[in-house]
N, C-alpha and C positions, 0 to 999 in steps of 0.2 A: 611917394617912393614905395614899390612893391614890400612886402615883409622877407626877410633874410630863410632860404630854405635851412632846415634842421640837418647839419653834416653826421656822416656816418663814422662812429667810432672804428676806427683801427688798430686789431687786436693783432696779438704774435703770432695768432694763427693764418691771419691773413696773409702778412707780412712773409711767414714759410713759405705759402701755396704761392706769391708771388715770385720769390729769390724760383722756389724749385720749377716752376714753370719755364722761368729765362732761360735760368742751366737747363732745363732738358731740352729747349729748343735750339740751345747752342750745341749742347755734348750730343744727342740723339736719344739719351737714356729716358727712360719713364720720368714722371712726377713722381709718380709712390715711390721709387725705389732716391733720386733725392731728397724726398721732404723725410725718408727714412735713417739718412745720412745725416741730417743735420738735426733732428730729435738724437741721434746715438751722439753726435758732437755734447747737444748742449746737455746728456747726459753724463756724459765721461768726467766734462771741466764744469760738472756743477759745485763741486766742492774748494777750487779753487776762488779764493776772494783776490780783489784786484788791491795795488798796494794805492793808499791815496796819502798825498801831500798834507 
């Protein structure tokens, strides 16, 4: 049986350039200016904590 290849870690960074890639092939706008949208998002509601059970 061959040896299992080493998977590539997936970081938040990736993960942005992914989501803003989709949206800007759907909306027509740039990359930069969504993956700039969503750094201001997850700036704004960094201070809010989620309530848990």
């Amino acid at each position: 049986m061959p040896a299992r290849k080493a998977t590539k870690t997936v970081t938040k960074a990736m993960i942005y350039r992914s989501v803003a890639s989709s949206s800007a092939i759907e909306t027509g706008e740039s990359t930069e200016v969504i993956e700039r949208k969503l750094e201001d998002i997850k700036r704004r509601f960094a201070k809010i904590d989620l309530v848990r059970d």
